[in-house]
C-alpha positions as CSV (number, residue, x, y, z in Angstrom):
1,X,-81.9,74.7,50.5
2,X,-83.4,71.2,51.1
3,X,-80.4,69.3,52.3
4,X,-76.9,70.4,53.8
5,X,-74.0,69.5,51.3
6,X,-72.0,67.2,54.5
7,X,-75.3,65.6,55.1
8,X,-75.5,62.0,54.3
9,X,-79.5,61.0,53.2
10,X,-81.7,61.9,55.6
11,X,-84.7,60.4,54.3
12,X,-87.0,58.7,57.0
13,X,-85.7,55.4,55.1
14,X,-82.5,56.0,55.2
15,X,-82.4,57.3,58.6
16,X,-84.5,54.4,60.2
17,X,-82.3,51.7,57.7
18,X,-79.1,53.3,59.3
19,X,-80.2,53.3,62.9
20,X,-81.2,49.2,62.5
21,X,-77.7,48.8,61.2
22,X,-76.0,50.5,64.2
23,X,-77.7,47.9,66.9
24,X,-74.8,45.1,66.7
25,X,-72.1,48.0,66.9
26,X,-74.1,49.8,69.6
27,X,-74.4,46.4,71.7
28,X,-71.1,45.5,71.3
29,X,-70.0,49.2,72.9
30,X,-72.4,49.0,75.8
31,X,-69.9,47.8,77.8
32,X,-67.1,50.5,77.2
33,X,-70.3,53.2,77.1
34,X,-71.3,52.0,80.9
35,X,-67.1,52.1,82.5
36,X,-67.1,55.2,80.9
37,X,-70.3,57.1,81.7
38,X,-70.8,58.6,78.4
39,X,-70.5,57.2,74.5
40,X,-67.0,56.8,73.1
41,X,-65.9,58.5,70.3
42,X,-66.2,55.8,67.7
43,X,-70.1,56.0,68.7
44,X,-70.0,59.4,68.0
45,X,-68.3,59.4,64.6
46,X,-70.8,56.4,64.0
47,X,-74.2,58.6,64.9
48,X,-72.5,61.6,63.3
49,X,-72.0,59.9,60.0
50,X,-75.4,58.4,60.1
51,X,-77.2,62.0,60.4
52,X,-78.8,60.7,63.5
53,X,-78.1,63.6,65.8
54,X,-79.8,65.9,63.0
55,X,-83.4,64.1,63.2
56,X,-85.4,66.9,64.1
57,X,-83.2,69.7,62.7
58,X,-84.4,72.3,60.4
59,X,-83.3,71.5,56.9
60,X,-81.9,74.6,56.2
61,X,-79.3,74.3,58.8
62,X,-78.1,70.5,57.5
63,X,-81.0,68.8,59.6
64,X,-83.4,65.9,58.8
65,X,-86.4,67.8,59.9
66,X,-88.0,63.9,60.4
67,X,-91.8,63.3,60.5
68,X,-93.0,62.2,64.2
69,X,-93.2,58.6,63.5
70,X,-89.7,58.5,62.1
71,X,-88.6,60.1,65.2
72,X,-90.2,57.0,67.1
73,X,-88.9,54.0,64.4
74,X,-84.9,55.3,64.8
75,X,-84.9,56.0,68.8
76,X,-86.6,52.6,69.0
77,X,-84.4,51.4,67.1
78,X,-81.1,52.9,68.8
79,X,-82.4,51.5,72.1
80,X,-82.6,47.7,70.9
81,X,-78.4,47.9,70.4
82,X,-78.1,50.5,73.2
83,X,-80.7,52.8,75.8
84,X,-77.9,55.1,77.0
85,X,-77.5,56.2,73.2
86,X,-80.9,56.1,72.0
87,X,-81.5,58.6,75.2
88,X,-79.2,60.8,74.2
89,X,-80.0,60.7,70.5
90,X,-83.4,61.7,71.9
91,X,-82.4,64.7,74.3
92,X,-80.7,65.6,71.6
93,X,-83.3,65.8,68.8
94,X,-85.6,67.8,71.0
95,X,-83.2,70.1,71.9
96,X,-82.1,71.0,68.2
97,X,-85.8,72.5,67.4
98,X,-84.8,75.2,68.9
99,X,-82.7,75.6,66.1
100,X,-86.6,76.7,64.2
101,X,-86.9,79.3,67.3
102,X,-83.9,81.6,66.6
103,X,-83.0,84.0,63.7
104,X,-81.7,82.5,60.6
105,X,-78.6,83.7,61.0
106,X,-78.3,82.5,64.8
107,X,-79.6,79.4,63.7
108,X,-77.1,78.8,61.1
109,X,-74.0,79.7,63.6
110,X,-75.0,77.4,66.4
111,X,-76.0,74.5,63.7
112,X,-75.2,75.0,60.3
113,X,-71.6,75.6,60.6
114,X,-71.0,72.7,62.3
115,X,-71.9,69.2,61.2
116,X,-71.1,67.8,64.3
117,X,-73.5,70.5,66.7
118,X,-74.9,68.8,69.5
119,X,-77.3,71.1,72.2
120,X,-77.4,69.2,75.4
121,X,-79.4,71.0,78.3
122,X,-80.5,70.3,82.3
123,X,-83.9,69.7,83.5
124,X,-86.2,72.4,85.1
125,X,-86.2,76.2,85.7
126,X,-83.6,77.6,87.6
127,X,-81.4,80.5,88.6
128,X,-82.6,84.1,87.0
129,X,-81.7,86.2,83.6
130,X,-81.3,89.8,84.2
131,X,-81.8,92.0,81.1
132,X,-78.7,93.6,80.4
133,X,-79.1,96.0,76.9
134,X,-80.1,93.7,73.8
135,X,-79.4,90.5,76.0
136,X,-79.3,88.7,79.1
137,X,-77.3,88.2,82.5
138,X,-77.6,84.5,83.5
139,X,-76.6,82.5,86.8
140,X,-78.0,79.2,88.0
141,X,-77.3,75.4,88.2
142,X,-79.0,72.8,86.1
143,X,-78.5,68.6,86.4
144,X,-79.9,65.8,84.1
145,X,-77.5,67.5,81.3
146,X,-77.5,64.0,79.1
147,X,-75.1,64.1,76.6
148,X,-73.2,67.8,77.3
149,X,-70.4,65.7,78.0
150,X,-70.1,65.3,73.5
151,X,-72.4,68.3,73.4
152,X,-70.7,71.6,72.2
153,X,-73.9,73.7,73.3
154,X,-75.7,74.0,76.5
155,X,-78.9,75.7,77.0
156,X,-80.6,76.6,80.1
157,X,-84.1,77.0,81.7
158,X,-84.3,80.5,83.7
159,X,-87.0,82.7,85.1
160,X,-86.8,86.6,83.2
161,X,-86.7,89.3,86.4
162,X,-89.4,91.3,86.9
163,X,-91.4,89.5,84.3
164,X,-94.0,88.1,86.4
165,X,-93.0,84.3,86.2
166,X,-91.8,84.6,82.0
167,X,-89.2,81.8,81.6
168,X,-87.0,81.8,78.5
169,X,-84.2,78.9,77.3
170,X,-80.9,80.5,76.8
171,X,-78.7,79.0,74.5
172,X,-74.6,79.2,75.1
173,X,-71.1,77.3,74.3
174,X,-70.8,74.3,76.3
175,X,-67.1,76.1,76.6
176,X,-69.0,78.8,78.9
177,X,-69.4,76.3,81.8
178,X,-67.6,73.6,83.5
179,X,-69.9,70.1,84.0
180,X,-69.6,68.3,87.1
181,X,-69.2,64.8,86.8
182,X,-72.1,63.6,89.3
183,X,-73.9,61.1,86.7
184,X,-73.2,57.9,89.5
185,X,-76.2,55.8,88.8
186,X,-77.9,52.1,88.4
187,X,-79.2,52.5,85.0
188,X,-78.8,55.0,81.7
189,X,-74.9,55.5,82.6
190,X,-74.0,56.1,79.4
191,X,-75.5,59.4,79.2
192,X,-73.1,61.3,81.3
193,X,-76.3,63.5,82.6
194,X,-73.7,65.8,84.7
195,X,-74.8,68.9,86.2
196,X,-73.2,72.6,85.3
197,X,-73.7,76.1,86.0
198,X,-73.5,79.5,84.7
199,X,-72.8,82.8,86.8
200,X,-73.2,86.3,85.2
201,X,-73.3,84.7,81.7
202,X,-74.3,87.2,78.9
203,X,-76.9,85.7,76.1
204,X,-77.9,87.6,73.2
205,X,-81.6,87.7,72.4
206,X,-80.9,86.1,69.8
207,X,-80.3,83.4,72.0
208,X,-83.7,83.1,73.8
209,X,-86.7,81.9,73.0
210,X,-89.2,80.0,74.9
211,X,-89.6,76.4,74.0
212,X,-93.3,75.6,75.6
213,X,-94.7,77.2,72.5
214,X,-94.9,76.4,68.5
215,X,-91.7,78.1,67.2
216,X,-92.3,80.6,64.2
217,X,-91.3,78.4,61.4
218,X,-93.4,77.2,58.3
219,X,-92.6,73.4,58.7
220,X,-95.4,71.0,59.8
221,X,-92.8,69.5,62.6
222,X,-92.4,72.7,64.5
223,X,-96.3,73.0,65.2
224,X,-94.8,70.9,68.4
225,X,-93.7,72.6,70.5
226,X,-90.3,70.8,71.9
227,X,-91.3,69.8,75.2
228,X,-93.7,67.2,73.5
229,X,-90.9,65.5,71.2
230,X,-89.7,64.1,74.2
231,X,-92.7,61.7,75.7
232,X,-92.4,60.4,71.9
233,X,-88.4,60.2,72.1
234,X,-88.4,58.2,75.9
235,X,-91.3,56.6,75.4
236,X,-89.5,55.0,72.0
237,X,-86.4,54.4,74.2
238,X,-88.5,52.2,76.8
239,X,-90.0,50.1,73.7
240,X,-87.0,49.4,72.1
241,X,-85.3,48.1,75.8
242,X,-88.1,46.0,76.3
243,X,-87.6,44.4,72.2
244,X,-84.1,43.4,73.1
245,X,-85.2,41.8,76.6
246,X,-87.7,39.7,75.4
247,X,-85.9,39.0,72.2
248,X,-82.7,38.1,74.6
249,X,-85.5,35.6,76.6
250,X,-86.9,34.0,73.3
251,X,-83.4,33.6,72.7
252,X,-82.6,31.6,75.9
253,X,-85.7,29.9,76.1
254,X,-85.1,28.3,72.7
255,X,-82.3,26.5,74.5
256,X,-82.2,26.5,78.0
257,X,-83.0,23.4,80.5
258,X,-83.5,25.0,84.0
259,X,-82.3,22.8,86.8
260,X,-84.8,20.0,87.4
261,X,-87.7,21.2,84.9
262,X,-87.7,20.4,80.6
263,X,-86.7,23.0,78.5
264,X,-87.9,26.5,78.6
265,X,-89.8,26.8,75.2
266,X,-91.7,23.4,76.3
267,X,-92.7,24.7,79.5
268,X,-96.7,25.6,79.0
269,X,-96.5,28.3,81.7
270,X,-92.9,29.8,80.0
271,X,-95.3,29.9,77.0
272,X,-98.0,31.7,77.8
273,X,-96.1,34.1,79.7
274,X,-94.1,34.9,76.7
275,X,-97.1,35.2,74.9
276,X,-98.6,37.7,76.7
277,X,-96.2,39.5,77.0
278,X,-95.1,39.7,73.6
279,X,-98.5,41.3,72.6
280,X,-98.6,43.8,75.3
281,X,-94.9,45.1,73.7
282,X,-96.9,44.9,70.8
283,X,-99.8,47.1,71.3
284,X,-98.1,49.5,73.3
285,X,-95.7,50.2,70.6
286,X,-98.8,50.3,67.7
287,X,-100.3,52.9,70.4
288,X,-97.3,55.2,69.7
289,X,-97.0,54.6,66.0
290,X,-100.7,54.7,65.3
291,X,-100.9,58.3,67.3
292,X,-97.7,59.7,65.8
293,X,-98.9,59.0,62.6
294,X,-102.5,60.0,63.0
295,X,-100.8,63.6,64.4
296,X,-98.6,63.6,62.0
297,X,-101.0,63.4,58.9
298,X,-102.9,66.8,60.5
299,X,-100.0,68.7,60.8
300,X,-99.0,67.9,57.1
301,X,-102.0,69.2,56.1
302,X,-102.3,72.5,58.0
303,X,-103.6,72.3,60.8
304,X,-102.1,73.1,64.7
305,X,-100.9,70.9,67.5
306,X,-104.4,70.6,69.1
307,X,-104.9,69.7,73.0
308,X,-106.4,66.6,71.6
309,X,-103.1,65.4,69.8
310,X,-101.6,66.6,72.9
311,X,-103.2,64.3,75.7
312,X,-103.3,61.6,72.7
313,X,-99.1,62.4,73.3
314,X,-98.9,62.2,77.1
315,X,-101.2,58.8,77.0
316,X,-99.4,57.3,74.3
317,X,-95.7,57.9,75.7
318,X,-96.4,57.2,79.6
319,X,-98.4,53.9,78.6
320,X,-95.7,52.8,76.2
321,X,-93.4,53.5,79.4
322,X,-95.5,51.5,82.1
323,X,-95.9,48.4,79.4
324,X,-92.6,48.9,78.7
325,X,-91.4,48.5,82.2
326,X,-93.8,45.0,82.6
327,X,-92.3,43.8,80.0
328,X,-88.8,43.9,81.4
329,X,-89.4,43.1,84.6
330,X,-91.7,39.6,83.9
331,X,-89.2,38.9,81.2
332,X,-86.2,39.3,83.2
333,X,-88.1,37.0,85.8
334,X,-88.3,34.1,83.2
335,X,-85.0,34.0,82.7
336,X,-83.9,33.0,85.6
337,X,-80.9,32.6,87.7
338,X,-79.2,33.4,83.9
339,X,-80.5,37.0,84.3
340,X,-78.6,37.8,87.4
341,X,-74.7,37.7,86.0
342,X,-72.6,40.6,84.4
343,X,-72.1,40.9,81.1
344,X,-75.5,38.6,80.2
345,X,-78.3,41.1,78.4
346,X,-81.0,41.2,81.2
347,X,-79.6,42.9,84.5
348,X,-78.2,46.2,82.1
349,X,-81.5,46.4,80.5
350,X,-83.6,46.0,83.4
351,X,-81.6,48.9,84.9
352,X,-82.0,50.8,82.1
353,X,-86.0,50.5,82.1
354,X,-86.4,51.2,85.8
355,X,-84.2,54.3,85.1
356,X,-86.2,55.4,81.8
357,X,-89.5,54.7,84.0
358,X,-88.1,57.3,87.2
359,X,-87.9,60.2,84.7
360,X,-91.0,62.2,84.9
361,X,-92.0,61.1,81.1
362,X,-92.7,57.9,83.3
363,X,-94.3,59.2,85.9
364,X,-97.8,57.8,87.1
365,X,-99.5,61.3,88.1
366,X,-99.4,61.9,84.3
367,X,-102.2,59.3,83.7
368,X,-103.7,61.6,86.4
369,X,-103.7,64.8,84.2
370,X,-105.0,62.8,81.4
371,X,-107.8,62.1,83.9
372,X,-108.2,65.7,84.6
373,X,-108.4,66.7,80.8
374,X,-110.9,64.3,80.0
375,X,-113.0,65.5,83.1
376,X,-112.7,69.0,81.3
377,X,-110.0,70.7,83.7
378,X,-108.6,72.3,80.6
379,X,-106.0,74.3,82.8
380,X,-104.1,71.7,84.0
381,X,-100.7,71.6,82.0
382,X,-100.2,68.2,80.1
383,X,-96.3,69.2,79.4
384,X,-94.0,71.9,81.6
């Protein structure tokens, strides 16, 4: 079927129209989603009701199934009212294409019974599955977990034994483990990234998969493989941070008189600042569009993921990141000594951006593998 019955429309307008209309309710919350670590649950029922947790969901388990560039337009989006939930969002689309990895029927009982299925997981490879009959034994420990805390599955990274290095993604009730509330950080608090762990779990097979490669599904979108939704996802969560802060300094220069100087927007340096950095926002964020789209239009016609669209992906995403990051930090600068206070727009979101920019989608060494792929050091990974 094309479209789950408790779906609302998920067309890419509809979805992108929705997410626009959630940024005053989103900004308004940021201050409850920071006391509490995590989002609230009228944010959830808001997201819910919006599809937005179902963007890269296959359609025959109630999901949007979104084209790349939508993917971009709604986490960008999301970020300009709040980053903590736009992150999430995000984690959380990746994480439901492994939804086009399992068996139907699998597939169906972890997503399609349940409107409101969230998969949440931690970063890296850890711990070890031991086969045990037409399944798995798991134990190991995970952090960076964002969302689990509304998630009602977890998955997790583990190496197979005796499989010379094989790693698969196991895929569990969140019910199966306890998180640890250790999310105690400067920026992103809303995402209630806890750690958890698993000892001696059992995992069917149908359960595993792993989620480096293409999954085994007709659709165009799951020529991805999932690790490389989420440069696109953070690298939209860093764009639409840096919108709201230099909207939030347009805003305040319109009107403000610094101490002993004329106003902001007649100040010649102010304006030229503001300038420039308004058009490096700009073409970082066409960057991103302009490649999704571009990758998107091969896919729909056929063709694979290539290691071209792949290093187009890295570059796109970590440069969006790095602009991104400029952006906040000369615009939070220009505000002045107005910046500085709680509860004003510019300290949260300058948090925010230095904590999107310390994940590893921000990382600087990954302009270094894009070096080492155009030199012709095909082997070098681009995604792990």
């Amino acid at each position: 079927m094309d479209q789950h019955p408790a779906s609302p429309d998920l067309s890419a307008a509809a979805l992108i129209a929705r997410a626009r209309a959630l940024r005053p309710v989103l900004r308004e919350a940021t201050p409850r989603i920071e006391a509490a670590r995590e989002l609230p649950a009228d944010v959830l029922d808001a997201l819910h009701a919006a599809g937005l947790f179902r963007l890269l969901l296959p359609r025959e388990v109630g999901g949007a199934e979104a084209d790349l560039v939508t993917l971009v337009r709604v986490i960008e989006a999301i970020a300009e009212g709040d980053a903590s939930c736009a992150w999430c969002v995000g984690q959380a689309a990746g994480c439901a294409m492994s939804a086009a990895h399992l068996p139907p029927h699998a597939a169906a009982a972890a997503f399609g019974r349940d409107p409101r299925a969230v998969l949440a997981w931690g970063a890296g490879v850890n711990g070890q599955a031991v086969p045990d009959g037409d399944g798995w034994r798991v134990t190991g420990r995970w952090m960076f977990a964002s969302g689990a805390r509304h998630a009602t599955l977890l998955g997790a990274q583990s190496p197979l034994a005796g499989r010379d290095g094989a790693v698969r993604t196991f895929i569990f009730p969140r019910s199966a483990t306890t998180l640890k509330d250790d999310w105690h950080v400067i920026g992103l608090r809303g995402t209630g990234s806890d750690s958890y762990a698993i000892a001696d779990l059992y995992v069917s097979n149908d359960y595993a998969f792993d989620r480096t490669v293409p999954a085994p599904h007709p659709a165009p979108l799951y020529r991805v493989p999932l690790v490389q939704s989420y440069p696109l996802a953070f690298g939209a969560v860093a764009l639409g941070i840096a919108r709201a802060m230099m909207d939030a300094v347009l805003e305040l220069a319109a009107d403000k008189t610094p101490r002993g100087a004329g106003r902001m927007r007649d100040n010649a340096a102010t304006q030229g600042v503001l300038g420039h950095l308004e058009t490096r926002l700009r073409a970082a964020r066409a960057f991103v569009q302009h490649s999704a789209g571009e990758i998107w239009a091969d896919l729909a016609q056929g063709q694979p993921l290539t290691d071209e669209h792949s290093l187009t992906i890295r570059m796109a995403a970590t440069h969006a990141i790095h602009e991104s990051l400029a952006v906040v930090d000369a615009a939070y600068h220009e505000a002045g000594a107005t910046a500085i206070f709680d509860g004003r727009p510019f300290e949260r979101r300058l948090r925010d951006m230095h904590a999107v920019a310390q994940q590893v989608q921000g990382r600087r060494a990954n302009f270094e593998l894009v070096g080492q792929r155009l030199l012709g050091l095909t082997d070098v990974p681009l995604f792990l």
